[in-house]
C-alpha positions as CSV (number, residue, x, y, z in Angstrom):
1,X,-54.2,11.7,-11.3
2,X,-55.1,9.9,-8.2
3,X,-57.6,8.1,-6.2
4,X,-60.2,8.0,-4.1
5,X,-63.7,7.7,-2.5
6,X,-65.0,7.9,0.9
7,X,-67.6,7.4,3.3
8,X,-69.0,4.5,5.5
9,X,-68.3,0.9,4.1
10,X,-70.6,-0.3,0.9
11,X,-72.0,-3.3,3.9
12,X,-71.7,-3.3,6.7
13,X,-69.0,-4.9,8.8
14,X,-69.8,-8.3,9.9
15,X,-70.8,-8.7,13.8
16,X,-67.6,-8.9,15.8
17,X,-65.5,-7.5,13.3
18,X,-63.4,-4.0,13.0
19,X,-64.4,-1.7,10.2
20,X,-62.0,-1.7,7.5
21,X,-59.9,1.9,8.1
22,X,-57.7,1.8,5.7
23,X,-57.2,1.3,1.7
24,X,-55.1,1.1,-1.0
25,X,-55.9,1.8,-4.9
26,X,-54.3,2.0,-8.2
27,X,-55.5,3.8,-10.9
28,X,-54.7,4.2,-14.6
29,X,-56.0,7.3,-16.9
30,X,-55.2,8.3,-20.2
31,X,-57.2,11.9,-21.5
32,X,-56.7,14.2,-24.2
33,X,-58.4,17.2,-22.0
34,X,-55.0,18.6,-21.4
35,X,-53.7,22.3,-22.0
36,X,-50.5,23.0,-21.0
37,X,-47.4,25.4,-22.2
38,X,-43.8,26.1,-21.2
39,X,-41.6,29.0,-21.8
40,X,-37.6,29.2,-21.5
41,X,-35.7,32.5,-22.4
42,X,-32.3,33.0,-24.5
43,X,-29.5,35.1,-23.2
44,X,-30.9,38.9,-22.8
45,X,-34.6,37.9,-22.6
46,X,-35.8,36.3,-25.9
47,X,-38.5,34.1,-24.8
48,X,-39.2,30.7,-26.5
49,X,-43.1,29.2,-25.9
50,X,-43.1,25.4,-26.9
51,X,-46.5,23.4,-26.3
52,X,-47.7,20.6,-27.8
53,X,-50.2,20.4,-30.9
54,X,-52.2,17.3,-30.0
55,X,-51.1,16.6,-26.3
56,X,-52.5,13.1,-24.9
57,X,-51.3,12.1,-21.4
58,X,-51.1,9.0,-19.8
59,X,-51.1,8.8,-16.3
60,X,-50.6,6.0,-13.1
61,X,-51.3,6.7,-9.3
62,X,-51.6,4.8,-6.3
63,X,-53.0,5.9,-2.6
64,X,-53.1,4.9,0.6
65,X,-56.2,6.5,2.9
66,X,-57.6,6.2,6.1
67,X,-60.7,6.8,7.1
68,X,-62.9,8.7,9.9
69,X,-66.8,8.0,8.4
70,X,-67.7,10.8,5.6
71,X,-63.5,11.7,6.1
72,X,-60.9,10.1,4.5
73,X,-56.8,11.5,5.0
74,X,-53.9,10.0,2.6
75,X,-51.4,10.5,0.4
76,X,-50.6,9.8,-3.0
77,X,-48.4,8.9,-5.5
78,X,-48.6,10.5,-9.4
79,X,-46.7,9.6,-13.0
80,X,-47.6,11.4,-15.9
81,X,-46.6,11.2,-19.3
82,X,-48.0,13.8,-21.9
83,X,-46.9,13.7,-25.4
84,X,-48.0,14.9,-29.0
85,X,-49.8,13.1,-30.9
86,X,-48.8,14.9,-34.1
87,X,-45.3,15.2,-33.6
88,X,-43.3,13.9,-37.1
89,X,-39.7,11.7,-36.9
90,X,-38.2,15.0,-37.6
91,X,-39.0,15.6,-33.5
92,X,-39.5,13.9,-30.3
93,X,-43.1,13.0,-29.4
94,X,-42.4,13.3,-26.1
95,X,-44.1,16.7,-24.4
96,X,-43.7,16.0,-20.4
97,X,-42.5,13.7,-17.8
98,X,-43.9,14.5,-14.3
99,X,-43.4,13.0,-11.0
100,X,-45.0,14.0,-7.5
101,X,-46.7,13.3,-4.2
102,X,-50.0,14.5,-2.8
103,X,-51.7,14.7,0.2
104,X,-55.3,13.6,-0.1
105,X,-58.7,15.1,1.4
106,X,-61.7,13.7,0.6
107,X,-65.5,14.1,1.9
108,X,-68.0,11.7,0.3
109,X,-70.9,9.1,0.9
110,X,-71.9,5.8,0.4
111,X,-75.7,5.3,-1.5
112,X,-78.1,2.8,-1.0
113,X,-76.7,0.8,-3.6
114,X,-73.3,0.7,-1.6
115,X,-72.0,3.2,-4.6
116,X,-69.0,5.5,-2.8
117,X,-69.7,9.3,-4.6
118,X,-66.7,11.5,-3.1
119,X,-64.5,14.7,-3.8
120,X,-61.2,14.8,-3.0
121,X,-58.7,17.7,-2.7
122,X,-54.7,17.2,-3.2
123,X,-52.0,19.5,-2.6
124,X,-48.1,18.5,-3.3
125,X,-44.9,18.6,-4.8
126,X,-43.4,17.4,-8.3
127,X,-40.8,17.1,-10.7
128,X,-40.9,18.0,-14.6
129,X,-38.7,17.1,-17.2
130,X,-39.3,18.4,-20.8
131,X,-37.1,15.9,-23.5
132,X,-37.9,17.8,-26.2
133,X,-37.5,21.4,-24.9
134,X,-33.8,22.4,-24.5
135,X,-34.6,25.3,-22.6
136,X,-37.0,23.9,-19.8
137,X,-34.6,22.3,-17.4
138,X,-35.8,19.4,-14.7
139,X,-37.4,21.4,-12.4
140,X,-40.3,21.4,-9.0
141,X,-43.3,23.0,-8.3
142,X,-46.5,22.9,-7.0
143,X,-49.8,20.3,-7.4
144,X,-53.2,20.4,-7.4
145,X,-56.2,18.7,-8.1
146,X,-60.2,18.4,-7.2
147,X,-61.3,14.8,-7.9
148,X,-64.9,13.3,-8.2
149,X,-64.8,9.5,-7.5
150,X,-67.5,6.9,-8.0
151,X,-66.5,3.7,-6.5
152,X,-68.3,0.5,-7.0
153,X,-68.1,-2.6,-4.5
154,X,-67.0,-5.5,-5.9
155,X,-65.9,-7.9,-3.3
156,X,-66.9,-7.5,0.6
157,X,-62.9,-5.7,0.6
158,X,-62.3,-4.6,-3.0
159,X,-63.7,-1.8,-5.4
160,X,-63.7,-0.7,-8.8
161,X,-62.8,2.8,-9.5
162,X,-63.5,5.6,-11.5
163,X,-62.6,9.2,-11.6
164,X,-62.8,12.2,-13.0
165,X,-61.7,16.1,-12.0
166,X,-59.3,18.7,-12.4
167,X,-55.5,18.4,-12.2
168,X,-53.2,22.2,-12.0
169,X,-49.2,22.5,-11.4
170,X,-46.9,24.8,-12.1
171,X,-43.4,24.3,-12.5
172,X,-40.1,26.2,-12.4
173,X,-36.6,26.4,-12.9
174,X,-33.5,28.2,-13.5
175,X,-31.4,27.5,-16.7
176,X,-27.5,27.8,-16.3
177,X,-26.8,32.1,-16.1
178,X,-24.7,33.2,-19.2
179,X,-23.2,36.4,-20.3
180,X,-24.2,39.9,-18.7
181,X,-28.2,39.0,-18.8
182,X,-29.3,36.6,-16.6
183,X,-32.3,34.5,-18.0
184,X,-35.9,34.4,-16.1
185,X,-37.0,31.9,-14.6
186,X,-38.5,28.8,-17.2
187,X,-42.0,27.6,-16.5
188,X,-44.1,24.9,-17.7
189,X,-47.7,25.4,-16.7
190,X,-50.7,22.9,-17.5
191,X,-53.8,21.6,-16.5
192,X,-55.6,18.4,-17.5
193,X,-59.0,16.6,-16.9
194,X,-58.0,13.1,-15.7
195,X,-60.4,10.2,-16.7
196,X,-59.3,7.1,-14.5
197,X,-60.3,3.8,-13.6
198,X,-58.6,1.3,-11.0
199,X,-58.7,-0.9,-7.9
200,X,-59.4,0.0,-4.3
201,X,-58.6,-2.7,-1.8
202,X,-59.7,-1.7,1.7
203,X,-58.3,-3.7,5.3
């Protein structure tokens, strides 16, 4: 999950002032759109699929971008949780824990209303760990997501965020080798459709 519009200013800057380049924001989502499965293998190849019956994932992000007009470049920060909803006591509720870093693209527009409507493309790195899944060790692999933005002005230097998109990774990792057959690779693959809202504060 992550952040961000672009575009020119929602006003204009006033007369003898610098245009405010650069921006911070903070978002919070939490969706149910999320489809996701991992796989570890036993000893000799016996694969074991685990994926959650009624995932719900909560997620937190924060980004710094700077801005040339209709183009904004940043980075980002991105914490998910996802667990199952359904899980009993006999189980861990707990699906995924996920930690990364994107940089950020985005392209977008201010209307006459001083609405920002933007899309923004990340690409980056994270980390997975699966509690509940014995076979799925901590392990990296790649982000990424194409975001739709609408940001609202609410102060001359502060916005209210929301967003929308598509969110992909794919992790893997080796499990410790044992007896004469090595195991593959383990592999948790998802992909989720964030709903966010947060704060933009732009300097």
């Amino acid at each position: 999950m992550a952040v961000h519009a672009s575009g020119a200013e929602p006003s204009a800057p006033a007369r003898g002032t610098q245009p405010r380049k650069h921006s911070l924001s903070a978002s919070f989502g939490l969706t149910p759109l999320y489809a996701g499965v991992a796989m570890g293998y036993y000893d000799g190849g016996g694969d074991a699929p685990h994926d959650p019956d009624g995932p719900v994932l909560l997620g937190l992000s924060g980004d710094y971008m700077y801005s040339f007009g209709l183009v904004r470049l940043g980075v980002g920060l991105r914490y998910a949780h996802t667990w199952d909803a359904w899980a009993r006591w006999t189980r861990s509720a707990s699906f995924a824990h996920e930690l990364g870093a994107s940089a950020l693209l985005s392209l977008g527009g201010t209307t006459r209303s001083g609405v920002e409507i933007a899309a923004t493309l990340g690409l980056g790195m994270g980390r997975a760990w699966m509690p509940d899944f014995g076979l799925f060790p901590p392990s990296f692999g790649g982000i990424g997501e194409l975001l739709f933005s609408a940001v609202i002005p609410v102060h001359p230097d502060a916005d209210l965020l929301l967003r929308t998109g598509l969110n992909v990774a794919l992790y893997m990792g080796n499990m410790t080798q044992e007896g004469e057959w090595p195991r593959p690779d383990a592999y948790l693959l998802r992909a989720y459709m964030p709903l966010e809202v947060g704060f933009r504060k732009r300097f």
